[in-house]
C-alpha positions in Angstrom: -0.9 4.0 11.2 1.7 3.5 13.6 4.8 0.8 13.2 6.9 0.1 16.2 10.0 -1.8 15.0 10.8 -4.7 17.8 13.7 -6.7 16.8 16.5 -6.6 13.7 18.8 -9.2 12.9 21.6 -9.8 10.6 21.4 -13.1 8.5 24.3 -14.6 6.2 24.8 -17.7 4.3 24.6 -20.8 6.1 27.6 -22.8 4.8 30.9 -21.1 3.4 30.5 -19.4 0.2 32.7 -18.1 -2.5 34.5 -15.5 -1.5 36.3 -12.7 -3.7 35.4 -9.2 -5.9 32.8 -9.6 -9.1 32.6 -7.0 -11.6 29.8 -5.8 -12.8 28.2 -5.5 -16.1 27.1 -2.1 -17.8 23.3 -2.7 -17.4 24.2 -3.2 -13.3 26.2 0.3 -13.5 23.2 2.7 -13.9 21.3 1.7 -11.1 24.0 2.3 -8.8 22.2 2.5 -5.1 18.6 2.4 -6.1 16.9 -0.5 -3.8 13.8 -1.7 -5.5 10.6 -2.2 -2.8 7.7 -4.9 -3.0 5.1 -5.7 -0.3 3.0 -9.1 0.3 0.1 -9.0 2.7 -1.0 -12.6 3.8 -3.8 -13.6 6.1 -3.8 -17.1 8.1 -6.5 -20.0 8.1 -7.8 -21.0 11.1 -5.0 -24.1 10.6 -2.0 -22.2 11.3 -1.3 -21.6 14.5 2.2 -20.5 14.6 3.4 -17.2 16.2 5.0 -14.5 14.3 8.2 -15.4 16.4 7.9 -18.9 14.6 7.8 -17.5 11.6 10.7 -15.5 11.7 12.4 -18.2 12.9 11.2 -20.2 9.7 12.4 -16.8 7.6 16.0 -16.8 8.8 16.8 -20.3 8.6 15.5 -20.4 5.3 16.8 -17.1 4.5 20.6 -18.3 5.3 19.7 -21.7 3.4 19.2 -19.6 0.1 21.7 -16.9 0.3 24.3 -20.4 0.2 22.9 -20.2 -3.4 22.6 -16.3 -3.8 25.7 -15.1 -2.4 26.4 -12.3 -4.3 22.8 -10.9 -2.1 24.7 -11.0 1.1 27.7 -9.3 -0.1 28.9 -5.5 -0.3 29.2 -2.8 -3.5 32.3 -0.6 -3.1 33.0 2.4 -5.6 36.0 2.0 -8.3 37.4 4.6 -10.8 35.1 6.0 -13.0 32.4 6.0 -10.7 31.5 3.0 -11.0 30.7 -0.1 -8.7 31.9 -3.0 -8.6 30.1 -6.6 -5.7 32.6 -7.7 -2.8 31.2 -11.5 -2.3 32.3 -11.3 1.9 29.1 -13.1 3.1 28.6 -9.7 5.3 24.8 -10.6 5.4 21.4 -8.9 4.5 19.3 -6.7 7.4 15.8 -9.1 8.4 13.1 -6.7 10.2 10.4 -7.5 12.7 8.0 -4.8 13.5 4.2 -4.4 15.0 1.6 -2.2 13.4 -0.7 -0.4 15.5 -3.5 -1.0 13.2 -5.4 -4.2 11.1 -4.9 -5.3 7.7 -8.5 -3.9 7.0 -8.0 -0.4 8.1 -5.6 -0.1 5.2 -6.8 1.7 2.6 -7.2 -0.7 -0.4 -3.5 -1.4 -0.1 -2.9 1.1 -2.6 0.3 3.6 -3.0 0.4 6.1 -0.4 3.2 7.5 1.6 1.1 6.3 4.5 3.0 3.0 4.5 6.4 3.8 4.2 6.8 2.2 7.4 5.7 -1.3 6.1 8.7 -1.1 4.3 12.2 -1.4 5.2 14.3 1.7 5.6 17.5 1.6 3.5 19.9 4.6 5.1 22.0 5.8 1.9 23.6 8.3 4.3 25.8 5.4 5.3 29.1 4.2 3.1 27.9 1.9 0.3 30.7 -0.6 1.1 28.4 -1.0 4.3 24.5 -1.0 2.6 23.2 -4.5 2.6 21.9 -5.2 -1.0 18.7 -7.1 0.7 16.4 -5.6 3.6 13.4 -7.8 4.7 10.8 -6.3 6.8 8.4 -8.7 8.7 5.3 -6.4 10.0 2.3 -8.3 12.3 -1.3 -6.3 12.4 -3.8 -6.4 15.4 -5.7 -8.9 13.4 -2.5 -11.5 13.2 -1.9 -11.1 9.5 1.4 -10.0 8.5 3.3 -7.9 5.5 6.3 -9.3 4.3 8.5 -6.4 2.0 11.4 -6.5 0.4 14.1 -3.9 -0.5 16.9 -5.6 -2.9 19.7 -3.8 -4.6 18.8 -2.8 -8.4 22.5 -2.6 -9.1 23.0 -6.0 -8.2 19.6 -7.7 -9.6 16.4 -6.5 -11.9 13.4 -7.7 -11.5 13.3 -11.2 -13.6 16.4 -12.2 -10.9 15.2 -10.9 -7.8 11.8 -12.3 -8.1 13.1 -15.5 -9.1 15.2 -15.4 -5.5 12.1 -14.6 -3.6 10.5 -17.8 -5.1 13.4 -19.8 -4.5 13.5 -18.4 -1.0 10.4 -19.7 -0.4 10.8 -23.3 -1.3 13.3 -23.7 0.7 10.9 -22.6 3.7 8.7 -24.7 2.3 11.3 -27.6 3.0 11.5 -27.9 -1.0 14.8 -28.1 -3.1 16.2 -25.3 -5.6 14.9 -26.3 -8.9 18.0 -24.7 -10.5 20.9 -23.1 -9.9 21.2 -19.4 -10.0 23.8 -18.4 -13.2 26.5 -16.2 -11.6 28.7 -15.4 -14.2 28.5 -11.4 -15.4 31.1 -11.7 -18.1 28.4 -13.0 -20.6 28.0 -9.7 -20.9 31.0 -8.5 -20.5 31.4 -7.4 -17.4 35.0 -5.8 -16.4 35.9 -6.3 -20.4 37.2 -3.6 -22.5 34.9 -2.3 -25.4 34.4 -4.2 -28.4 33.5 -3.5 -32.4 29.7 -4.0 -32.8 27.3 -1.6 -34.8 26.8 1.6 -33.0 23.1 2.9 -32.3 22.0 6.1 -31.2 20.9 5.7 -27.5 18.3 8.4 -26.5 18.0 6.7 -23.2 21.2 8.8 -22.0 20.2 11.8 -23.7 19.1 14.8 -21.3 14.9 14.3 -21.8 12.6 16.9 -22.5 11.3 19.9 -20.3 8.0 21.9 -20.7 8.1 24.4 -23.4 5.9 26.7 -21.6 6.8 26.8 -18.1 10.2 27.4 -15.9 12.3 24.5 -15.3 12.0 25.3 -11.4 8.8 25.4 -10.5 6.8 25.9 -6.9 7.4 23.1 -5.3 3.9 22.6 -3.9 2.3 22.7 -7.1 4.8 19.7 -8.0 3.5 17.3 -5.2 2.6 14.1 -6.1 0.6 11.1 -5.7 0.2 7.4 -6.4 -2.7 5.4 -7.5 -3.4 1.6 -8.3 -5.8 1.4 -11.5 -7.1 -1.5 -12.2 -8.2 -2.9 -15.7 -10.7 -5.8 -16.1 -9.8 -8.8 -18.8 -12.7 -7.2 -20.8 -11.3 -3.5 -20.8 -7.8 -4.8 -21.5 -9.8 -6.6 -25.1 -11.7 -3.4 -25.9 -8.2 -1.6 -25.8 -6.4 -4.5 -27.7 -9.8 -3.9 -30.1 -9.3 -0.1 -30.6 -5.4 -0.6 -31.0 -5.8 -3.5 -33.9 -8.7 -1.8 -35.1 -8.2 -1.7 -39.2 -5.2 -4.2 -39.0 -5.0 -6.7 -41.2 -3.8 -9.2 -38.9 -4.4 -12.0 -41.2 -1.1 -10.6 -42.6 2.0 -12.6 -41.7 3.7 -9.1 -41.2 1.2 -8.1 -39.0 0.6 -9.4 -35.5 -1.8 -8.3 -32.5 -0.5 -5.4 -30.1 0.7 -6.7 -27.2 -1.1 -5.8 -23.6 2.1 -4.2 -22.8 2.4 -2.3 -25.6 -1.8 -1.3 -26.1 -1.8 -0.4 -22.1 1.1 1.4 -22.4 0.1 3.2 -25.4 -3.2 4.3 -23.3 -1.4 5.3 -20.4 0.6 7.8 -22.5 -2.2 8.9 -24.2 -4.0 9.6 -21.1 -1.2 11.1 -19.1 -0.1 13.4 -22.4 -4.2 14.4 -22.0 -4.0 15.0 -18.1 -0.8 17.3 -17.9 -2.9 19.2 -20.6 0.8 20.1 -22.6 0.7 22.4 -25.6 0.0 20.7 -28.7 4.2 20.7 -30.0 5.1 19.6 -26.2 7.8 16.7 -26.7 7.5 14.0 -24.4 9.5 11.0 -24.1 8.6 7.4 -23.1 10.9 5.3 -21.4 10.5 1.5 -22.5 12.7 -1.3 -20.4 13.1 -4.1 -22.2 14.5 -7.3 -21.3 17.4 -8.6 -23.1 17.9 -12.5 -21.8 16.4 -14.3 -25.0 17.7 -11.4 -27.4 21.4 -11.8 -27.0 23.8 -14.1 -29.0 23.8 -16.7 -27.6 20.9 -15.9 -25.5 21.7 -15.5 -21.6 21.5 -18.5 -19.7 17.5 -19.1 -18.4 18.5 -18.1 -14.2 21.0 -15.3 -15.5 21.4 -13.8 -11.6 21.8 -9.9 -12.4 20.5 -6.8 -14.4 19.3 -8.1 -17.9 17.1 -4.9 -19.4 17.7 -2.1 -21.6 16.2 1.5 -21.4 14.5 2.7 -24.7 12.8 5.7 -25.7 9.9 6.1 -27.6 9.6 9.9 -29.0 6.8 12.1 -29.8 4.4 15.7 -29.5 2.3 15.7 -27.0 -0.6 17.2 -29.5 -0.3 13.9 -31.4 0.1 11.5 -28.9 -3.3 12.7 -27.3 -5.4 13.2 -30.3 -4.2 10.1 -32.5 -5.8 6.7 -32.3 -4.6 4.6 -30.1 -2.5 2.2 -32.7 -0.9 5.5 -33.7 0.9 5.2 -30.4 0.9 1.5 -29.9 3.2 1.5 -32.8 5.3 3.7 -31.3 6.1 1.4 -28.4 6.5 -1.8 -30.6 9.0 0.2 -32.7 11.1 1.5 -29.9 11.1 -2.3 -28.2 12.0 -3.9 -31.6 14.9 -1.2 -31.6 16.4 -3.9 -28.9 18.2 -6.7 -30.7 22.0 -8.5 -29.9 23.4 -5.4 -31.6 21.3 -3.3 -29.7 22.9 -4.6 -26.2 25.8 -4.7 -27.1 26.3 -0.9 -28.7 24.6 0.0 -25.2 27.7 -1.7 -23.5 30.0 0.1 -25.6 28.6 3.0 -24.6 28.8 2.7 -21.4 32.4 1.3 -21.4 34.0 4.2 -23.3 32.3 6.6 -20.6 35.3 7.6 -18.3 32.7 8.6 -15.6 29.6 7.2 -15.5 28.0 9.1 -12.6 25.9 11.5 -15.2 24.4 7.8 -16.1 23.6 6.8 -12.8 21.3 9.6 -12.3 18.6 7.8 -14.6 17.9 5.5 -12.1 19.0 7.3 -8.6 16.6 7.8 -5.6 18.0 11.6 -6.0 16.5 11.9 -9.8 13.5 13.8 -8.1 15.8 16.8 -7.9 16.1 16.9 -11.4 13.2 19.4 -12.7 13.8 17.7 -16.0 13.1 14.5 -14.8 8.6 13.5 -15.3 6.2 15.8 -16.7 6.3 15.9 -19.9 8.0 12.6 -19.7 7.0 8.9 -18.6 8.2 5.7 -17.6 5.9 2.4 -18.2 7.8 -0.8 -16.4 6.0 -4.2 -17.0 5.9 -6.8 -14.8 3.3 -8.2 -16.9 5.3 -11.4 -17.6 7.1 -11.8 -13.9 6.4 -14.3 -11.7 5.4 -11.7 -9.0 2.2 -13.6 -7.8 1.7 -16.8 -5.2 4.6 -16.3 -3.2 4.4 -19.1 -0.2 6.7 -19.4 2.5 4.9 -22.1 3.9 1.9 -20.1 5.5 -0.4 -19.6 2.1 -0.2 -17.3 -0.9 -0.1 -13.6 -0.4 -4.0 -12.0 -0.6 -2.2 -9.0 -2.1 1.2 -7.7 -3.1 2.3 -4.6 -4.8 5.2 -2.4 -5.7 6.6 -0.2 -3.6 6.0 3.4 -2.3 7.8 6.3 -4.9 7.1 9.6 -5.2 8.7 10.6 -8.8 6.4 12.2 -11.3 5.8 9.8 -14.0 6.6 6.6 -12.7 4.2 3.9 -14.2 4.4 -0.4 -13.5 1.6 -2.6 -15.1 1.7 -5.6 -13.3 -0.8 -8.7 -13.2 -4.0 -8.4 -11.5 -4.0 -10.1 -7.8 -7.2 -12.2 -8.9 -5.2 -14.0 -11.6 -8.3 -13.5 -13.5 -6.5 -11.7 -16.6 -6.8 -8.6 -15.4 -4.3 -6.3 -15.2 -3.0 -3.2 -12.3 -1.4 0.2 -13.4 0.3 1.8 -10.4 1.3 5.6 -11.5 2.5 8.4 -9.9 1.6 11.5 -11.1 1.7 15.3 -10.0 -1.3 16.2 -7.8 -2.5 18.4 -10.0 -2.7 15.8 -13.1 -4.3 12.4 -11.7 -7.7 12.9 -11.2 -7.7 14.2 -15.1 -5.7 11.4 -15.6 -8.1 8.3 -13.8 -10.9 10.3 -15.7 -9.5 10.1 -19.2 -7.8 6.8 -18.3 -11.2 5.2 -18.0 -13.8 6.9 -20.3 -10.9 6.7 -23.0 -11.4 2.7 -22.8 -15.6 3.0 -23.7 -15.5 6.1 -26.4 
């Protein structure tokens, strides 16, 4: 598939906004220049009969109507001591895309992950000084057939996923010709952000530990046989109960100290399970799990509801490979539930004092870089299971229709896992992983007779 790019333009607020330097919090720190892709594919009714031109027309005027509200978007990050960032609010602008694919929305393949459609994406250039990378591409891509992909590239140091999603919606009813229905919450220092360290109980954070590496093997390996590949898995409403079933299974929930697994937590559980199966590791392997958790309704006071920022905390879930793959599922669904319970007020704010008494953070920074493939010690044995289980990723309507499909974004890192919500809203549920060549076709295999034995 080829994708011609036709026109770019540079789109900023509207109306005057406020203008001056925000510091930003610990969580926003570790991301540093990571830019976090999604893609929507929409297809018209016969009733719409605007041209793509109108409708980038519609984008940008609505586009500079919302960043009046989200600012901090069309701003600039510039490097401070310690290596860390901190968000110039300068109205500089964010990057809007129009290109033409050679091909039609049905050619694609599924719209799964493949490298094949990089070029529905926007291209963010970190060659370039930070002080000049928008924090927001949007790419606007028409197909043969007239139905269009609308991506997004936003900056993770500025906004996770809970805030960017919630501009995107925003976004869109304003194209819609719809008010805000409230206020983004702009304020950092809730947690702390450009304070010194405080007293709080200190925890021991394995998330910035170095993770394990494979007993049995060389750290640097050929770099063919490393190679990877994405796939989008999809599990049905009924296979997400058995698993729930299996998980609970000799549980007496009627106990007010027990509740039911979580789909996060079951799926997750089986995805670890599964991949612990595929990479075929010696029984004593270690493997770690990386858990993000969301911390808005877990601080003291909890974070106001349209917090505009990073809110989540890494966590890490330990274990041997041997036993991860040959216990029963609750075995490892506890696991999970115990590292996410590790998160409380305390939790958060030990994590910022971490961070704050680090006086570089740039060995941080490398959990979440676009350069972590580099690191030989970074996926197998290891995984990392994001949920967007909860987000309000789906319906997105910018005055055309809802999307017909969306997903996360093209990587390429070895162990990178998101469960989001099935595009059917039917209760069923999407894993997109990214696994070494060598692994996934063990991996789909376990991943689905796992669910019936």
């Amino acid at each position: 598939m080829k994708v011609s790019l036709k026109n770019h333009w540079v789109v900023k607020p509207a109306e005057p906004t406020w203008n001056g330097t925000v510091s930003l919090s610990e969580f926003d720190q570790t991301f540093t220049l990571t830019h976090v892709p999604t893609i929507y594919y929409y297809k018209f009714s016969t009733d719409f009969v605007k041209s793509t031109d109108d409708i980038i027309k519609t984008l940008k005027t609505s586009l500079s109507k919302a960043l009046v509200y989200f600012y901090p978007l069309a701003g600039r990050l510039r490097w401070i001591s310690g290596s860390r960032l901190e968000l110039k609010c300068d109205a500089s602008g964010v990057v809007l895309t129009k290109a033409e694919s050679d091909a039609k929305l049905d050619d694609l393949d599924d719209l799964l992950i493949s490298p094949d459609y990089n070029s529905l994406f926007p291209h963010v250039d970190y060659t370039i000084p930070i002080d000049e990378l928008p924090l927001l591409f949007v790419q606007l891509t028409e197909f043969q057939c007239g139905a269009i992909a609308l991506s997004f590239a936003i900056s993770h140091a500025v906004v996770d996923g809970q805030s960017a999603l919630y501009f995107f919606s925003q976004w869109a009813r304003i194209a819609r010709g719809e008010s805000l229905i409230f206020d983004p919450f702009h304020d950092r220092k809730v947690l702390r952000a450009g304070e010194p360290a405080t007293a709080s109980p200190t925890f021991e954070h394995l998330q910035f530990n170095p993770a394990p590496v494979l007993i049995d093997k060389p750290v640097i390996e050929n770099k063919k046989k490393n190679e990877t590949r994405g796939s989008m898995l999809k599990l049905t409403k009924v296979q997400v109960e058995k698993l729930r079933e299996k998980a609970n299974q000799g549980r007496n929930l009627e106990d007010s100290k027990e509740r039911s697994y979580t789909r996060y937590e079951i799926v997750t559980a089986h995805i670890w399970r599964c991949a612990c199966k595929a990479r075929d590791h010696k029984f004593e392997q270690p493997t770690n799990l990386s858990i993000c958790v969301d911390i808005r309704k877990k601080m003291r006071p909890p974070l106001p509801k349209f917090y505009f920022g990073n809110a989540i905390v890494d966590v890490i879930a330990t274990g041997v490979s041997g036993d991860i793959a040959s216990s029963q599922l609750e075995y490892v669904a506890r696991k999970v539930r115990v590292a996410i319970e590790m998160v409380t007020n305390d939790y958060a704010n030990s994590t910022i004092n971490f961070l704050k008494s680090q006086e570089d953070l740039s060995k941080y920074q490398d959990i979440h870089s676009f350069k972590r493939k580099e690191d030989p010690s970074y996926g197998n044995p290891n995984l990392g299971v994001i949920s967007w289980i909860s987000l309000p990723l789906l319906g997105l309507d910018f005055g055309w229709g809802k999307e017909i499909h969306m997903s996360p974004g093209i990587h390429e890192y070895d162990g990178d896992c998101v469960v989001l919500p099935g595009n059917e809203e039917d209760g069923s549920l999407t894993v997109a992983i990214v696994l070494q060549n060598a692994h996934m076709d063990a991996f789909k295999k376990f991943f689905y007779e796992d669910i019936e034995s």
